[in-house]
N, CA, C and O atoms as a DFTB+ gen file, in Angstrom:
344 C
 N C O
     1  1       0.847      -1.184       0.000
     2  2       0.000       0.000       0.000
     3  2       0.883       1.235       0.000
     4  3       1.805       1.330       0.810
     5  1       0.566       2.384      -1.081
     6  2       1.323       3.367      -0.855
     7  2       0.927       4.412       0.069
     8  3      -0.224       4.666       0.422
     9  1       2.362       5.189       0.550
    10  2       1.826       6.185       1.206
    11  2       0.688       7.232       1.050
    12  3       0.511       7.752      -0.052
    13  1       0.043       7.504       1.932
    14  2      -0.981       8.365       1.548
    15  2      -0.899      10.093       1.593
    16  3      -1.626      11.048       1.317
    17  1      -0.157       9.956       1.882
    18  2       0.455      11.678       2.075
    19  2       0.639      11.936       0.650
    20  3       0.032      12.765      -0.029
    21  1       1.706      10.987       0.217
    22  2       2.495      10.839      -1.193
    23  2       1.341      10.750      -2.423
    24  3       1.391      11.388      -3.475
    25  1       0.613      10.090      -2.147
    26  2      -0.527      10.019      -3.226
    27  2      -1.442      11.485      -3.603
    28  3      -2.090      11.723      -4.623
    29  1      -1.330      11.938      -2.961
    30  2      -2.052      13.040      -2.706
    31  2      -1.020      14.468      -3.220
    32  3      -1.484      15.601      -3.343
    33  1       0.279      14.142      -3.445
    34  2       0.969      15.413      -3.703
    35  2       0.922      15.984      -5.143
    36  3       0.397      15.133      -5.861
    37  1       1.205      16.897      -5.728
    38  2       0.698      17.061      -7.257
    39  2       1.285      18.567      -7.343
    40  3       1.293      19.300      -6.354
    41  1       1.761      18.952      -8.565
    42  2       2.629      20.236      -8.792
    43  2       1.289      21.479      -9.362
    44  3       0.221      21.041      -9.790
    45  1       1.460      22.460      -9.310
    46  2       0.627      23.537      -9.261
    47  2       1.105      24.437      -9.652
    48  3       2.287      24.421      -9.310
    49  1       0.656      26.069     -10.731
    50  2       1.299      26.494     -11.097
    51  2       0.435      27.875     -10.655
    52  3      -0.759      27.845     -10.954
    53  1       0.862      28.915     -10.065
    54  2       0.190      30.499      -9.463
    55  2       0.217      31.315     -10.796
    56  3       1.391      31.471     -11.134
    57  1      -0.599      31.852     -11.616
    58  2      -0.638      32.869     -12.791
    59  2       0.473      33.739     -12.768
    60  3       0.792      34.198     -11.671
    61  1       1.011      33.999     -13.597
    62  2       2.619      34.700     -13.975
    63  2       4.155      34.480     -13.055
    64  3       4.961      35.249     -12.531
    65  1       3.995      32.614     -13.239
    66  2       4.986      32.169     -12.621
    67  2       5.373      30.875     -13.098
    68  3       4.740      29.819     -13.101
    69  1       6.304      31.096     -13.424
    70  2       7.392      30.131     -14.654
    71  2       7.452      29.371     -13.769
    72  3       6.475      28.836     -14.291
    73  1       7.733      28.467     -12.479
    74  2       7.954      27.420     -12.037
    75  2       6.709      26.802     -11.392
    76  3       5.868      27.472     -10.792
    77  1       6.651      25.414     -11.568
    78  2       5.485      25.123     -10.875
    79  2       5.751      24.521      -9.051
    80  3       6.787      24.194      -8.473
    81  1       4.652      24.565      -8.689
    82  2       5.006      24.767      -6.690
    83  2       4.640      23.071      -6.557
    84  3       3.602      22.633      -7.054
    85  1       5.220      22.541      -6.125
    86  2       4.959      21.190      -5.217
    87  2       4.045      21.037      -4.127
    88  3       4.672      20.966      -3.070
    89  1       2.997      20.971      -3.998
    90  2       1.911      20.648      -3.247
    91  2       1.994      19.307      -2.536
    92  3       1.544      18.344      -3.156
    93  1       2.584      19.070      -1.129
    94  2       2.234      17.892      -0.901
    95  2       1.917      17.655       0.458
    96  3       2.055      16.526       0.928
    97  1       1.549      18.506       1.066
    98  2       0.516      18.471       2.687
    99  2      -0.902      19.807       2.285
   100  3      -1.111      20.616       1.381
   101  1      -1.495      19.442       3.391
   102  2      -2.277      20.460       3.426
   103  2      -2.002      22.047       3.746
   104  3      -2.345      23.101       3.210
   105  1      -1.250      21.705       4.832
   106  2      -0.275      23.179       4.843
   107  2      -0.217      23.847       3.761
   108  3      -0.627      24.996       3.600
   109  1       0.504      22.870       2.654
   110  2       0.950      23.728       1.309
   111  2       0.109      24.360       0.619
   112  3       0.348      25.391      -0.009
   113  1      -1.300      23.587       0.706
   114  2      -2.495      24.198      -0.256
   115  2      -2.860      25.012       0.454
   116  3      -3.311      26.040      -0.053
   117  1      -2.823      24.911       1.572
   118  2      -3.178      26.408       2.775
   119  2      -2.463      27.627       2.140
   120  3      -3.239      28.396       1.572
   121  1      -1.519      27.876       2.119
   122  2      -0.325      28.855       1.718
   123  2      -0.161      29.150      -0.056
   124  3       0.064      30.239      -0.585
   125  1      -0.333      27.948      -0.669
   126  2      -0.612      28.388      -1.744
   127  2      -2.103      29.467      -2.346
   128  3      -2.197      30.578      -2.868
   129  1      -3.008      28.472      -1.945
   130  2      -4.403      29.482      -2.115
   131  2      -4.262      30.768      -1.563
   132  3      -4.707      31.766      -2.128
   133  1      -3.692      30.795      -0.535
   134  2      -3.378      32.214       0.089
   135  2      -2.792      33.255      -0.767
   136  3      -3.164      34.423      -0.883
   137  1      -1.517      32.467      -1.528
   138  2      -1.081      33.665      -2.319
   139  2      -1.726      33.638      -3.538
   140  3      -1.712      34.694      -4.169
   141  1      -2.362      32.565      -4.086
   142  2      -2.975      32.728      -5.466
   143  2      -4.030      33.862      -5.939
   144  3      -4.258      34.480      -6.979
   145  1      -4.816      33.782      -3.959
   146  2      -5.825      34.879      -3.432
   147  2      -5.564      36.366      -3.463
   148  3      -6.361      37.275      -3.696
   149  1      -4.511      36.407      -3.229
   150  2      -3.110      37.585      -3.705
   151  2      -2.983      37.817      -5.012
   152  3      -3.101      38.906      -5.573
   153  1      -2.821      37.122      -5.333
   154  2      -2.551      37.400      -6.910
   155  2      -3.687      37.823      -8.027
   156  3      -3.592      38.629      -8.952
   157  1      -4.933      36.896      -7.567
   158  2      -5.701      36.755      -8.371
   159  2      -7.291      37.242      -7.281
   160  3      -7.634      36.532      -6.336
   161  1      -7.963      38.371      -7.626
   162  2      -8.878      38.824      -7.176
   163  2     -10.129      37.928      -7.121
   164  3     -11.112      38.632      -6.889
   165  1     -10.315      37.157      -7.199
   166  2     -11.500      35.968      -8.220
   167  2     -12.321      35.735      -6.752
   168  3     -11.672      35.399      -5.761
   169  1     -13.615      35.910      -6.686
   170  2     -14.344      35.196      -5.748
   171  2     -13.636      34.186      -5.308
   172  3     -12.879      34.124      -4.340
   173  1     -14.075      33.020      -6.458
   174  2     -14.368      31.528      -5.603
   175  2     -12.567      31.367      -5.207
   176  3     -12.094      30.560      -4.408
   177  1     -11.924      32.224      -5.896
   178  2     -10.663      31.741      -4.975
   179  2     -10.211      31.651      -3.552
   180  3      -9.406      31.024      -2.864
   181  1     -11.359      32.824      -3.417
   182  2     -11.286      33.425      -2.242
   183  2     -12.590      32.611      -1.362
   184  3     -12.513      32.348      -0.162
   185  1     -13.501      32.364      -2.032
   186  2     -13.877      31.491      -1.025
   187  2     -13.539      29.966      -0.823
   188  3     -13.945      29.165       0.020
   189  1     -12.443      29.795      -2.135
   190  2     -11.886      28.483      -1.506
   191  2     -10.926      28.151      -0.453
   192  3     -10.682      27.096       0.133
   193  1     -10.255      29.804      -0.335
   194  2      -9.219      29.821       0.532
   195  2     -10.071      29.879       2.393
   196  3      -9.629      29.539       3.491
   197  1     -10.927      30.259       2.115
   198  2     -11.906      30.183       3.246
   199  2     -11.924      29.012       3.866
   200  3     -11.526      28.541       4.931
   201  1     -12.608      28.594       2.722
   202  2     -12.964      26.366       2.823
   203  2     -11.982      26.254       3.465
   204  3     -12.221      25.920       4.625
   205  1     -10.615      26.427       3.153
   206  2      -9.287      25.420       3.554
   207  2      -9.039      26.162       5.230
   208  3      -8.490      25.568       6.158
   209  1      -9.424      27.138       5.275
   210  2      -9.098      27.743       6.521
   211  2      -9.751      27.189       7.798
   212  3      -9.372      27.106       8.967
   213  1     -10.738      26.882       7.222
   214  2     -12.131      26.235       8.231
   215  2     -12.397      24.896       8.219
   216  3     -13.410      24.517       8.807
   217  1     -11.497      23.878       7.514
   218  2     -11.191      22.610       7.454
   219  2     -11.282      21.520       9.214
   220  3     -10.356      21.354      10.008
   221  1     -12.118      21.203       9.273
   222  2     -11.975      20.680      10.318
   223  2     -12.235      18.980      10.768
   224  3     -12.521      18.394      11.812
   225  1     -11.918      18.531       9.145
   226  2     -11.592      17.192       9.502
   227  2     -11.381      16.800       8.178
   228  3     -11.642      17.451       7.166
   229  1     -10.771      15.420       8.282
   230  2      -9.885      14.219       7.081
   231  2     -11.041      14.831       5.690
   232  3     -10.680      15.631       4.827
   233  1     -12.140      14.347       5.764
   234  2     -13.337      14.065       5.229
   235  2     -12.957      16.089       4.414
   236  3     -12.509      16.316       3.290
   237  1     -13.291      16.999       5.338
   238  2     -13.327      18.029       4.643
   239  2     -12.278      18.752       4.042
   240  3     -12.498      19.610       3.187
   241  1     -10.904      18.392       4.526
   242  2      -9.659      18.338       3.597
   243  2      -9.853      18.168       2.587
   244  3      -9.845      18.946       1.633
   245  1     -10.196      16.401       2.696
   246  2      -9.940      15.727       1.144
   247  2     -10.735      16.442       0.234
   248  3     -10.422      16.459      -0.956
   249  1     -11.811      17.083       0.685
   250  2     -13.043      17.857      -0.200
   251  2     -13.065      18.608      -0.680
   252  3     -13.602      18.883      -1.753
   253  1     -12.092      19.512       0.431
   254  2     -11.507      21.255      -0.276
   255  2     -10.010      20.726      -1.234
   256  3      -9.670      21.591      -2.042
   257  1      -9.196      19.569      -1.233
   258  2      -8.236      19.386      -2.319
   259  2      -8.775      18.698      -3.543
   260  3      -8.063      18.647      -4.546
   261  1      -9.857      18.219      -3.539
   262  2     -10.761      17.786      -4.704
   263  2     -11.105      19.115      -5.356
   264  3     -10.994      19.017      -6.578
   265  1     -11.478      20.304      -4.965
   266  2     -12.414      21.616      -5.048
   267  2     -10.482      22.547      -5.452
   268  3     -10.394      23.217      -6.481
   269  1      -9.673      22.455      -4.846
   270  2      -8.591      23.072      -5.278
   271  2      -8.135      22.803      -6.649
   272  3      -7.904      23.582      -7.573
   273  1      -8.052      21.450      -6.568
   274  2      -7.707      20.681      -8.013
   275  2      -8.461      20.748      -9.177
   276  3      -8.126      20.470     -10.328
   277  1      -9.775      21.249      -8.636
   278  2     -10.453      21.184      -9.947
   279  2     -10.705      23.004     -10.739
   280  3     -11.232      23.395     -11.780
   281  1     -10.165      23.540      -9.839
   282  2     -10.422      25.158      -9.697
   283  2      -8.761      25.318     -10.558
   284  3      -8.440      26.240     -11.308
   285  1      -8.047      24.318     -10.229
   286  2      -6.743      24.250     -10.942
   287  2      -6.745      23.877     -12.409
   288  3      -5.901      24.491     -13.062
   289  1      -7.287      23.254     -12.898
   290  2      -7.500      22.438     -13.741
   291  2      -8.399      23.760     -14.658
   292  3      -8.003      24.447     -15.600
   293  1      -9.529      23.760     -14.046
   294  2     -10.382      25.244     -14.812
   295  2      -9.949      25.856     -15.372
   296  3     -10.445      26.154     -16.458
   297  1      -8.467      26.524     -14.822
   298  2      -7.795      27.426     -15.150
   299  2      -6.240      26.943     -15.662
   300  3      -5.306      27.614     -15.223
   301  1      -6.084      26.377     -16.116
   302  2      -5.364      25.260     -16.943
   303  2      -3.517      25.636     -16.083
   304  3      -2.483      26.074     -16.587
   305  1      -3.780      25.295     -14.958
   306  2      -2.836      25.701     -13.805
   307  2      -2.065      24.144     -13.431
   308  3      -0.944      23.973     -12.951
   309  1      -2.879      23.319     -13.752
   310  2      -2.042      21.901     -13.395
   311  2      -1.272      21.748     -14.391
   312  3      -1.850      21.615     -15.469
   313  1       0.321      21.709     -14.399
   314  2       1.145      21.340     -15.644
   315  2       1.117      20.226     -16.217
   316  3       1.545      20.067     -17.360
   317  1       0.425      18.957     -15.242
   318  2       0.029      17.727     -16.303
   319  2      -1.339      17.381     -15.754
   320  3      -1.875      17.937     -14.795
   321  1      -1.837      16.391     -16.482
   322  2      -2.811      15.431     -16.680
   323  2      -2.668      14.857     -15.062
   324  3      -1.791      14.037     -14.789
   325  1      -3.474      15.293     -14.179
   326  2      -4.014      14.274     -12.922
   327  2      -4.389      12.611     -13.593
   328  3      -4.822      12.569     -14.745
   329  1      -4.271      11.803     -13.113
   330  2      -5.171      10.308     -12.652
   331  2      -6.698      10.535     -12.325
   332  3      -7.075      11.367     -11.500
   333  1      -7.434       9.821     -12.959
   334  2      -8.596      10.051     -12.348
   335  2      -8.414       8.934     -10.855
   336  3      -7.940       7.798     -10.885
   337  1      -8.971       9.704      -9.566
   338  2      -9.630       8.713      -8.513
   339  2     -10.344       7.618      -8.989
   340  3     -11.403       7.771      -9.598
   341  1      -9.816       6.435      -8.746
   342  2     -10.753       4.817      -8.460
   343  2     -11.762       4.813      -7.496
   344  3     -12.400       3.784      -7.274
C-alpha cells in the first residue's frame, strides 16, 4: 500500500509564474491558495481559501483538495494530466 500523504501530492502552477510549486501536505495548499488569493482577485478563490481555513476534519480536507484541483484544472494551472480517482 502506498503512502498516503504521497498520493495526494501534485505540482501547481500560481498565474505569472514560470515554475510550478509542489503541493504535498495540506499546509501547502493552505499557503498556496493564500497567495494565489493575492494574486488573483477571483471570488471563488477566495472562497476556496476560506474552505481550507475552516477545514476541520480528514473528510473536509480531502473535499476542499478535490475543489482546489479542480479550480486548478479550470484554469489550466495543473502542468500535467491528474489520474482520475478509483
Amino acid at each position: 500500500m502506498s503512502d498516503p500523504r504521497t498520493a495526494r501530492e501534485f505540482d501547481a502552477n500560481l498565474p505569472r509564474l514560470s515554475k510550478p510549486v509542489r503541493i504535498s501536505t495540506f499546509h501547502d495548499a493552505q499557503v498556496f491558495v493564500r497567495r494565489w488569493a493575492i494574486r488573483d482577485k477571483d471570488l471563488a478563490i477566495r472562497a476556496l481559501r476560506r474552505r481550507l481555513d475552516r477545514v476541520n476534519s480528514a473528510e473536509t480536507a480531502d473535499s476542499a483538495l478535490v475543489d482546489l484541483k479542480r479550480e486548478l484544472a479550470a484554469r489550466g494551472l495543473l502542468p500535467r494530466a491528474e489520474p482520475a480517482p478509483r
